[in-house]
Each structure stands twice: as structure tokens, then as C-alpha cells.
ZAMARGU-4260 file (C-alpha; in steps of 0.2 Angstrom, whole numbers, plus 5000, padded with zeros to 4 digits):
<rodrens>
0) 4912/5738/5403 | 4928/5742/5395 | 4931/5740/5377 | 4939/5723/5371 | 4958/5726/5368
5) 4969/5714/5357 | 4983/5704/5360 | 4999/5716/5356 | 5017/5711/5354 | 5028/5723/5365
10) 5045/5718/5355 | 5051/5737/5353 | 5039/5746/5361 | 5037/5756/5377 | 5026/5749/5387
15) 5010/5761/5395 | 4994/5751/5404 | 4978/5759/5401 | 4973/5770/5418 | 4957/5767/5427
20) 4949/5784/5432 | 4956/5789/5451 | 4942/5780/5465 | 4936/5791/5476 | 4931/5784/5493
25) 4913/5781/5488 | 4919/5769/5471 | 4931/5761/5481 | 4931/5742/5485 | 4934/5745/5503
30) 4921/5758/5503 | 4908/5744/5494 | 4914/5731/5505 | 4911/5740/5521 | 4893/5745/5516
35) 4889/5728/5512 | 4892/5722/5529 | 4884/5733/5539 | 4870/5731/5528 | 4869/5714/5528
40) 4875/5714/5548 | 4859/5725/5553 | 4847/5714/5544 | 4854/5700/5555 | 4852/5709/5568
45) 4836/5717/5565 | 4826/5703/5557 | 4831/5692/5572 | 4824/5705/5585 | 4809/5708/5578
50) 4806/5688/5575 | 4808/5686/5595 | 4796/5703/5598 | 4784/5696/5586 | 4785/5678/5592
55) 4781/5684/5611 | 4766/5695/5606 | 4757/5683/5595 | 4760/5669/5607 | 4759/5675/5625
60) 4753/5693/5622 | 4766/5703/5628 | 4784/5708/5626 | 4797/5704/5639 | 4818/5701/5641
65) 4818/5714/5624 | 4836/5720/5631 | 4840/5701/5632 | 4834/5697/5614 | 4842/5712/5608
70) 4860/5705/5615 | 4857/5690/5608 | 4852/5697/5591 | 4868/5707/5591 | 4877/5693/5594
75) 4870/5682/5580 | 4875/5696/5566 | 4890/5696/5574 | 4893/5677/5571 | 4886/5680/5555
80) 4897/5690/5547 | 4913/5683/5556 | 4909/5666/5548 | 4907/5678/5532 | 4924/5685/5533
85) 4933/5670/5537 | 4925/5662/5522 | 4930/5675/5512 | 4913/5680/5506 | 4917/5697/5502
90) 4928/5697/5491 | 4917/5705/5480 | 4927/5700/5463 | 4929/5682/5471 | 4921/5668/5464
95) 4913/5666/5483 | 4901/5681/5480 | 4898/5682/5462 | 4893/5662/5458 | 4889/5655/5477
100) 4887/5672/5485 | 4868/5666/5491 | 4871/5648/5493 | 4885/5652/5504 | 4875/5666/5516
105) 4861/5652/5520 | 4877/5640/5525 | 4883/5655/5536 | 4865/5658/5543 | 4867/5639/5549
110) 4883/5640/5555 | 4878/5657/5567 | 4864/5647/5574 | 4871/5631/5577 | 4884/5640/5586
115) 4872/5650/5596 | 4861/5634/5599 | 4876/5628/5608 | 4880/5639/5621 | 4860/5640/5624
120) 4863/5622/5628 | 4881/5623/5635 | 4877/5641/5646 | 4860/5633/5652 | 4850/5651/5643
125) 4836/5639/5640 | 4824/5647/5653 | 4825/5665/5643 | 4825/5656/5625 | 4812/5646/5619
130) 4813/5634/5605 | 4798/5644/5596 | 4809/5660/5598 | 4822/5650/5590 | 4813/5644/5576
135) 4805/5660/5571 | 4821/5670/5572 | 4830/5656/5559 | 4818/5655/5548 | 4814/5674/5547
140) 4832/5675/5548 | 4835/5666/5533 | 4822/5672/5521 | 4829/5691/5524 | 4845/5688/5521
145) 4844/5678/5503 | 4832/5693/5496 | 4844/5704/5506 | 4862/5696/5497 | 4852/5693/5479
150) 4848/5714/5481 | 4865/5718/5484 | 4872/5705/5471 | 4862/5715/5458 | 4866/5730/5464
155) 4885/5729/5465 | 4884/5721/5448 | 4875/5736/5443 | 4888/5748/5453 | 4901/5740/5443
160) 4895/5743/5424 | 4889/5762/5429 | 4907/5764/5434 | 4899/5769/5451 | 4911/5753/5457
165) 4928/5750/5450 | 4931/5732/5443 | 4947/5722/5445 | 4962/5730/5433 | 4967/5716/5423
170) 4984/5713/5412 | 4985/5697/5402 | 5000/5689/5395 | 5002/5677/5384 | 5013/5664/5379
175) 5001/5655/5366 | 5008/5656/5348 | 4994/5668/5337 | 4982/5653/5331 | 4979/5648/5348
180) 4977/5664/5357 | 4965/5670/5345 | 4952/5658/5350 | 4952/5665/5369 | 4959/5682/5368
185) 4941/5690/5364 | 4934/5681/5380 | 4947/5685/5392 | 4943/5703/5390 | 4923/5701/5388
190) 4921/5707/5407 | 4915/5720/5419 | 4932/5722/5422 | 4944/5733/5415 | 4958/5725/5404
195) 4972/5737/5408 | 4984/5729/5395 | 4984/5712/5383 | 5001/5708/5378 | 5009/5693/5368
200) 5026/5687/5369 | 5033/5677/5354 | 5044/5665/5361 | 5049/5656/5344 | 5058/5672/5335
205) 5075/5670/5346 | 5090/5661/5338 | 5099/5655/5352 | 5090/5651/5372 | 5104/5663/5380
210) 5098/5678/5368 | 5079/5671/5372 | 5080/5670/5391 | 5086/5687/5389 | 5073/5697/5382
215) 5060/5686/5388 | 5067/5693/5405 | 5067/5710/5401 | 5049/5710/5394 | 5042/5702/5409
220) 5050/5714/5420 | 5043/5729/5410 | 5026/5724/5411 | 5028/5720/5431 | 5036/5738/5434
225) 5020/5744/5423 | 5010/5734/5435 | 5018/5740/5450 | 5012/5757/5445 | 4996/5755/5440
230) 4982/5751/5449 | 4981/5732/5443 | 4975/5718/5451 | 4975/5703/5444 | 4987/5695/5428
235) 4982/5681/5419 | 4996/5669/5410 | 4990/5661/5396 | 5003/5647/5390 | 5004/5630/5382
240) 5014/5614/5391 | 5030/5617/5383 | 5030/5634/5391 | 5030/5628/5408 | 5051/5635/5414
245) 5044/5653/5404 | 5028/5652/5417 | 5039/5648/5432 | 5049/5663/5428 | 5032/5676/5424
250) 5027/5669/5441 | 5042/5674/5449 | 5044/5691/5444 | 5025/5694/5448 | 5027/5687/5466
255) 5033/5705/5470 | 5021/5713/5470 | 5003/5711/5477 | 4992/5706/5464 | 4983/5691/5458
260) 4988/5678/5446 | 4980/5666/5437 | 4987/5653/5424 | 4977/5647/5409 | 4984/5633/5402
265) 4976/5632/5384 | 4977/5617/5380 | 4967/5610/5395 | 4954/5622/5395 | 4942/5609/5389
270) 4946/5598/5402 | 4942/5611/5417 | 4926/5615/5421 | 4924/5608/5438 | 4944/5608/5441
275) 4948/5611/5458 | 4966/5612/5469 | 4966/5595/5479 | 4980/5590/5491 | 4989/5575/5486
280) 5000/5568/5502 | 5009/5583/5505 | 5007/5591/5486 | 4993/5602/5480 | 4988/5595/5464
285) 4973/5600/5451 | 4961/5591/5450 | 4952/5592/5433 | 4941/5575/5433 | 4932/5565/5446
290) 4916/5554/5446 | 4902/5565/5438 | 4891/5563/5454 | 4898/5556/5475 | 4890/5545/5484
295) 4874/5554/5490 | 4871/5562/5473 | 4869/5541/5464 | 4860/5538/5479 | 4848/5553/5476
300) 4845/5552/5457 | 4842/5531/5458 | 4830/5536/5473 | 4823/5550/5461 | 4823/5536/5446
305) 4812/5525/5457 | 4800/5537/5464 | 4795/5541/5445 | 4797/5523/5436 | 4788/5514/5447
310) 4771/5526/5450 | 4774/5530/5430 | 4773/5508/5427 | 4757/5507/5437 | 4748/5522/5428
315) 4754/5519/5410 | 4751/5501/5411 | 4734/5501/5402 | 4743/5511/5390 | 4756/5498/5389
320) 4744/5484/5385 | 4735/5495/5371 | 4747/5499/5363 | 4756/5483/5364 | 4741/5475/5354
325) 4740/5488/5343 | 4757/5483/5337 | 4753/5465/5338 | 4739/5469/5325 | 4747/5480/5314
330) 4761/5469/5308 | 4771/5454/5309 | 4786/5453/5324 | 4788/5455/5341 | 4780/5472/5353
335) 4796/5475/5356 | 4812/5481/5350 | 4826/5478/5358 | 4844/5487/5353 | 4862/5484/5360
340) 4868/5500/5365 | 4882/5510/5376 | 4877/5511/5395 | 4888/5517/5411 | 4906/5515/5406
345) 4903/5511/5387 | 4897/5495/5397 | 4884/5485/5384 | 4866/5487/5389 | 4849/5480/5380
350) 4839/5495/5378 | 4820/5493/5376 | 4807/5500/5367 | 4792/5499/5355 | 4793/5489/5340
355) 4792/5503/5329 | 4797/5497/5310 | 4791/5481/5300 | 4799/5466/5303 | 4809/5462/5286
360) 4820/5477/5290 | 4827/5473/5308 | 4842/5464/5303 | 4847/5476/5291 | 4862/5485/5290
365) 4863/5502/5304 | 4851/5516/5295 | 4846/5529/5302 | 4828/5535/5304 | 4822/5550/5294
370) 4807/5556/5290 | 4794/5547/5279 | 4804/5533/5281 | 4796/5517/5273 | 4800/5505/5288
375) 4789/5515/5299 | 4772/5506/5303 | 4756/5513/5304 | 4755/5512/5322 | 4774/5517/5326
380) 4772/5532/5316 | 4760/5537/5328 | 4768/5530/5346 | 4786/5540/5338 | 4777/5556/5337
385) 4770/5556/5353 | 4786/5547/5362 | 4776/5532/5367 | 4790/5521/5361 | 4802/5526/5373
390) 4790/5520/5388 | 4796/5503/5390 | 4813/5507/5395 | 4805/5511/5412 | 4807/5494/5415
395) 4828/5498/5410 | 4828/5513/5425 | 4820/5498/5436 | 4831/5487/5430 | 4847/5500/5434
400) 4851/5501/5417 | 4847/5518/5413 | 4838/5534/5422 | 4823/5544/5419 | 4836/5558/5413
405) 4852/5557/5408 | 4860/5558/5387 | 4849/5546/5379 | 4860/5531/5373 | 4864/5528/5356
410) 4867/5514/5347 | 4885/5507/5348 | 4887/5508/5328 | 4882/5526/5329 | 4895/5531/5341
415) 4909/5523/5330 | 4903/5532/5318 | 4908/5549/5325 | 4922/5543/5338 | 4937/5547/5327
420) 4928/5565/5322 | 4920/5571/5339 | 4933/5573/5355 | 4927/5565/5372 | 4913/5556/5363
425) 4910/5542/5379 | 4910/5552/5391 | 4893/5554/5391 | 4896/5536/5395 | 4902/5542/5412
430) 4882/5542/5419 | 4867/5531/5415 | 4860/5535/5399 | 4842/5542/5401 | 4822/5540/5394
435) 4825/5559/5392 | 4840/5572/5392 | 4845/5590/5390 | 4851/5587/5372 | 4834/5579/5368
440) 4822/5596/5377 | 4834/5608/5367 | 4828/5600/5349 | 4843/5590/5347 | 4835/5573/5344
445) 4831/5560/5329 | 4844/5558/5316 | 4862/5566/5318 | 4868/5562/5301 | 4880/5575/5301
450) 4897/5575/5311 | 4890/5596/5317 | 4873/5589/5321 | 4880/5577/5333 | 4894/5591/5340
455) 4881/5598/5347 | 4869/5585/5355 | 4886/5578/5363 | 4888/5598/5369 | 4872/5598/5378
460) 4875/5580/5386 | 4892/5586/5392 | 4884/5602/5401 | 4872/5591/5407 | 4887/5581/5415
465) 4895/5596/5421 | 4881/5605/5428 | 4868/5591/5436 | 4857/5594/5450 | 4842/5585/5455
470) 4832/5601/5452 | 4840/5600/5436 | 4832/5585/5433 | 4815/5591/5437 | 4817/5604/5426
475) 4820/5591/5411 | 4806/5582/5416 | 4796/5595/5414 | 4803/5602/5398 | 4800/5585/5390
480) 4783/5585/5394 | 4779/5604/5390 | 4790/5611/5379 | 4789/5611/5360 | 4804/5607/5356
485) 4806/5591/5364 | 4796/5584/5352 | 4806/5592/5338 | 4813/5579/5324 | 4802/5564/5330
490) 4797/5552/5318
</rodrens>
């Protein structure tokens, strides 16, 4: 990992890149990339042999048609790593191999035997391939090549801190005045990779635009004709909005010579997490929001809602009633409480839950719950501690109101409280509020007095947004009933 270089200005001074040290064919990326196909090539072709040999002798006893099955296998790693390459997979600095690099082997596994499956059924092969053979090779298939590709994954990952593989040579410039490039310059250069050179150009010290356009010229071409000696391969622009004619012209220059490039506009780095490059009638536009989940995924989370409030009603309903007249007995009001707060959209939603406090206090002005607090009841004390008091809005998930996980909803007043102080606020509005949520599992429950308390529960309910799968929501589940800290701050 190389060392993290700062941000320099180049106003006066020559410009020299950091080298790498020369690849030999063995560190090369071509060399790597090779290996890595044939590797993962022969355990297609391998694993779907012997699945067929295997298959024949544990069903009818014998082997027979090997040199048939061994065509056919060959062909299948063929498919394979076509449908690889023409994805891109192995680009071994690409997001394609490094984030999605397994995900997207099983999608190419299923794409090589839906192919094959075809011509079995188009070239009439059916007599010398049964479905059994079939099956055994694509599920054998399968499992050798995700340990195979989370192997090699580790081991390139290794390759490239040893210095065994050489990273990608990177130059950042930027056009970001200081106290904005400061808060990102460390994390640009935090990499595997090696930052070859880290330059800033200071765009407001020209007194006329002619003088400007000048030496903003000149600078850029120095740092391409650096580029176009050294071994670099990727350049990353960082600007703000009113540096968009500078960024046209960095482009430019750099489109001469064959290297990456990458624009980071600072400003809307907040705003890009799931970005993506969308066509737009006959324009490529980005794409830096869109619904939080499609079509299937609403569909999936309310099935997953209702397979676990509906069996969790019928088992906790003795519960229910307990504690219901436990409540009834231990003080005057209703069993329960029921709050206005922010639902999907910031549309108004009536929450429910335990009556938890004494009566004389509900209609008073917003406070909120602390520890030892005198409106707590005997019983509510108890039913807080345990999270008994959230179990009634089960009947909100039945209801559609909320989900099982999701950021718990606050009440409206307490979002006014912090709107004016804590950016993007409602968009945890953008989903159904939940009984549980990632904020909550993490200890970031109960009172947020402060405006840095409830910073980071909205953190945690934004990564929550940004990063949801159902499995994810398992895992919440689980946490809130197992882990400690979900339990943290409840009284």
C-alpha cells in the first residue's frame, strides 16, 4: 500500500510522477489476468466432467460417452469465460471483480448452462444427456466456482499489497479550493493502489480569465505529458459545479492518451451512493436517486412483513392480553398509546404501542424520555426494558403502515426539532418506518437530545436505505433479539 501523498500546488514547479517499480511478466496485469482464466476455465471444465462420471457411476454403475461429456464440459468453460469476458469480469481493478466479482460468476454459470440447455433441446442431444447429468454438473458446477473466484479474490488482493501484483497508478487533480479538498484528499489516496501524483490547481489567484485560461492550459498539459510517460492509469478530477468549462478542458487534454478518468464532483458526493449512468432519450444522464426499493423488492419486504406479523400476533397474543391487564390495573388511562408520527413520505401515521407513562402527563408539552423518569409506571418500566411496548405496532405492519424493520419513526415534533440542523432528515421517510432498525441494533435508541446523537442514528437509517436486502433484514431481526446492544438506552 503506498504511502498517502498530499494535495501539492504545481504553480512553479517541475513536475515528476512517483515511478512504480518496472513489472516483470510474473506482476503484470496481463500475466494475473491470464492465470486467472485458465484457472477458473479448468475448474469449469473439470468440475463438470467429473460431476457427469460421478453421476453415471453412482446411478447406473458404469462409465460411458466420457469423450462426449468431456466435449461438452469443454464447451461449458468455454461459454463460461466468454460470457466473463464480455461482461468485463476481469478487469481485475474494475468494480465487476472487486464488489460483485462472485455474484456475477453464479449469473455467468447460468447464462453457460442456459445456453447449453438450449442447443440440447434445439440439436435433439437429449438421448446422450440426461437431466440428472444436467443437474449434478450445475450444481457442482456452481459451488466450485464460488469457493474458486472467493480464492482468487483474496489472493489477488493479497498479490497486490505484497507488491507481488501492481495496483492501478493513479494521479488526482483537483480543482476544489483547500477547505474542501481537505476533507477527501486523505481518502482518495487510502488505496491499494499507488497514487503516482496528487496535484491542486488554484483557480482563483488569476487576475484576468485570458491570463487564467493560459496557465490553467499549460498546467494541464504538463501533468498529461507526465502521464503519458509514466505508467498511469487512471486520473481522478475532483471539482466543484462552477468548475465545469475547467473540467471539460482536463477531459480534453486527457482523452489523448489511454488512461481512465474519473470525475468527483464534491459537492454531490453525498448524494452518490447508488448513482448510476442512465440513458435519457438519446442522452446519458446520472442518475444519483431513485425509489429506495423496485417493484419486487416492496413486494418481498411486505411478503417478509406478513410472514412475521401475522405468526408473531397469534403467539404473542396471550402476552398481549397480560400485559394489557397489567396496565389496566396499574394505573388510570387507556392500554394504549397512540402517537402521530412521520410514515412513507413524511405522510402522517398513528403509531401504536403500550401505554407506558401515567395518564396526567400525555397531554403534555413534547419531553423526551430519560432515565428515571417520574412518568414511567411500574409496569411500563418493566414492558420498556424488555421492548414489550413496541409489540402492538404489529398490528401497524398489518395494517401497512410500518414494517417489521425499517428507521423506527419518530415523533413529528422531534423531527422539527433537528430539521433545520441535520441534512436529509426525511429521507428516512422514503421507506416504511419499522418495529426495529439498524440504527436501533447498533445502541442508537431512546433519547437523541443532542443534534450529534441524532447525526448518527439518521447515519445508520440512511445506510440502511442505501444498502437493504432482505437478508439484511434477517440479520436485524436477529440482532434485535440477540444482541446487547439493542437493548442499550431503554427505559
Amino acid at each position: 500500500m503506498s504511502p498517502t501523498q498530499p494535495l501539492r500546488e504545481i504553480e512553479g514547479e517541475k513536475l515528476v510522477l512517483s515511478k512504480r517499480p518496472a513489472s516483470s511478466n510474473k506482476n503484470s496485469r496481463a500475466y494475473w489476468t491470464t492465470r486467472i482464466v485458465l484457472v477458473e476455465f479448468l475448474v469449469i471444465t473439470t468440475t463438470s466432467y467429473a460431476a457427469s462420471l460421478l453421476y453415471h457411476l453412482f446411478v447406473y454403475g458404469n462409465f460411458y460417452g466420457t469423450n462426449l461429456y468431456l466435449s461438452f464440459s469443454l464447451f461449458l468453460g468455454a461459454l463460461y469465460v466468454a460470457f466473463c469476458l464480455t461482461d468485463n469480469q476481469y478487469d481485475l481493478f474494475g468494480e465487476k471483480w472487486r464488489k460483485d466479482g462472485v455474484a456475477r460468476s453464479i449469473v455467468a454459470i447460468a447464462f453457460a448452462f442456459s445456453i447449453f440447455l438450449s442447443l440440447i433441446f434445439i440439436l435433439e442431444w437429449g438421448s446422450y444427456f440426461s437431466r440428472g447429468t444436467f443437474l449434478s454438473q450445475l450444481v457442482l458446477v456452481t459451488i466450485s466456482i464460488v469457493i474458486v473466484r472467493l480464492v482468487l479474490i483474496q489472493q489477488l488482493e493479497r498479490a497486490i499489497q505484497s507488491g507481488r501484483l501492481q495496483g492501478q497508478g493513479i494521479v488526482v487533480i483537483s480543482l476544489a479550493p483547500n477547505d474542501l479538498r481537505s476533507n477527501y484528499a486523505s481518502q482518495l489516496c487510502s488505496t491499494s493502489d499507488k497514487i503516482m501524483g496528487s496535484y491542486n490547481i488554484d483557480l482563483t489567484q488569476f487576475s484576468s480569465e485570458k491570463n487564467r485560461r493560459r496557465i490553467f492550459a499549460k498546467k494541464i498539459a504538463q501533468i498529461r505529458d507526465e502521464c503519458r510517460e509514466s505508467d498511469v492509469d487512471l486520473v481522478v478530477v475532483a471539482y466543484e459545479a462552477v468548475n465545469q468549462v475547467d473540467v471539460v478542458q482536463v477531459v480534453e487534454a486527457f482523452y489523448e492518451i489511454p488512461v481512465r478518468i474519473r470525475l468527483l464532483p464534491i459537492g454531490m458526493v453525498p448524494f452518490m451512493q447508488r448513482s448510476q449512468v442512465i440513458e435519457t432519450g438519446q442522452f446519458p444522464t446520472v442518475e444519483i436517486s431513485t425509489q429506495p426499493f423496485s417493484l419486487f423488492d416492496r413486494f418481498l419486504k411486505r411478503t417478509f412483513d406478513l410472514a412475521i406479523a401475522i405468526p408473531a400476533v397469534v403467539f404473542f397474543s396471550p402476552l398481549l392480553l397480560l400485559v394489557a391487564i397489567a396496565i389496566k390495573l396499574d394505573s388510570r388511562g387507556s392500554v394504549l398509546f397512540r402517537q402521530i408520527r412521520h410514515g412513507l413520505n413524511n405522510e402522517p401515521i398513528e403509531v401504536l404501542k403500550f401505554r407506558t407513562m401515567k395518564l396526567a402527563t400525555l397531554t403534555e408539552t413534547f419531553r423526551q424520555t430519560k432515565k428515571d423518569d417520574p412518568r414511567i409506571t411500574r409496569v411500563g418500566r418493566l414492558i420498556r426494558k424488555t421492548n414489550i411496548d413496541e409489540l402492538p405496532q404489529l398490528f401497524n405492519v398489518l395494517r401497512g403502515d410500518m414494517s417489521i424493520v425499517g428507521p423506527r419513526p419518530h415523533a413529528t415534533v422531534h423531527n422539527d426539532m433537528f430539521a433545520s440542523q441535520i441534512k436529509m432528515i426525511y429521507r428516512r421517510h422514503n421507506v416504511k418506518p419499522g418495529i426495529t432498525g439498524w440504527a436501533q441494533v447498533n445502541g442508537f435508541r431512546g433519547a437523541a437530545e443532542t443534534c450529534e446523537k441524532m447525526q448518527k442514528r439518521i447515519e445508520y437509517d440512511l445506510y440502511y436505505l442505501d444498502h437493504w436486502s432482505i437478508f439484511f433484514d434477517i440479520r436485524i431481526l436477529l440482532m434485535t433479539v440477540l444482541s446487547k446492544k439493542a437493548y442499550q438506552n431503554a427505559f
